[in-house]
N, C-alpha and C positions, 0 to 999 in steps of 0.2 A: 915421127918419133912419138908424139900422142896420142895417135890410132894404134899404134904399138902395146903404148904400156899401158893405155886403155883395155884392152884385148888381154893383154898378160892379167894384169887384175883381175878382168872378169873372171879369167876363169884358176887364177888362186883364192879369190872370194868363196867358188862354189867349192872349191875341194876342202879346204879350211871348214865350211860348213858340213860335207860330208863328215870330215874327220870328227867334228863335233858332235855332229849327228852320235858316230858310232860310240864316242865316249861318253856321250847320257846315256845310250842304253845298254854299254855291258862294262861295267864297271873294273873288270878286268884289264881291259885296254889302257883303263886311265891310269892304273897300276903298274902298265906293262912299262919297265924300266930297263930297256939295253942299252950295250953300251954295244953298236954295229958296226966292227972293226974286222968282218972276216965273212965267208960266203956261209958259212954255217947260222952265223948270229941274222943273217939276211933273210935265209930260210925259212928260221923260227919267226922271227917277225910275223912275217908275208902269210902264213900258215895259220897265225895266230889271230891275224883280221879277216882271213877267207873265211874260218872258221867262223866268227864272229858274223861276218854276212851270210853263211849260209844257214846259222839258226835264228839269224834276224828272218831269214826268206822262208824258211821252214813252219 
């Protein structure tokens, strides 16, 4: 069970820090305020951070 949630941790640590990552540097994210209660609100999200990475990568 502590090899477990060790493992788990580690790698909500690193996503957590991604996430960070991407809301220093587009300020838009940190604004982005849904409320994700349906496949369309899901869409825009997901669309909304791809975008986000691909002019981060660009």
């Amino acid at each position: 069970n502590n090899e477990y949630n060790y493992w788990v941790s580690k790698i909500r640590i690193r996503s957590e820090h991604g996430v960070g990552f991407l809301k220093g540097r587009f300020c838009s994210l940190r604004g982005l305020r849904l409320r994700i209660n349906n496949q369309l609100s899901i869409q825009f999200a997901s669309l909304w951070v791809i975008t986000a990475i691909v002019l981060h990568n660009f």
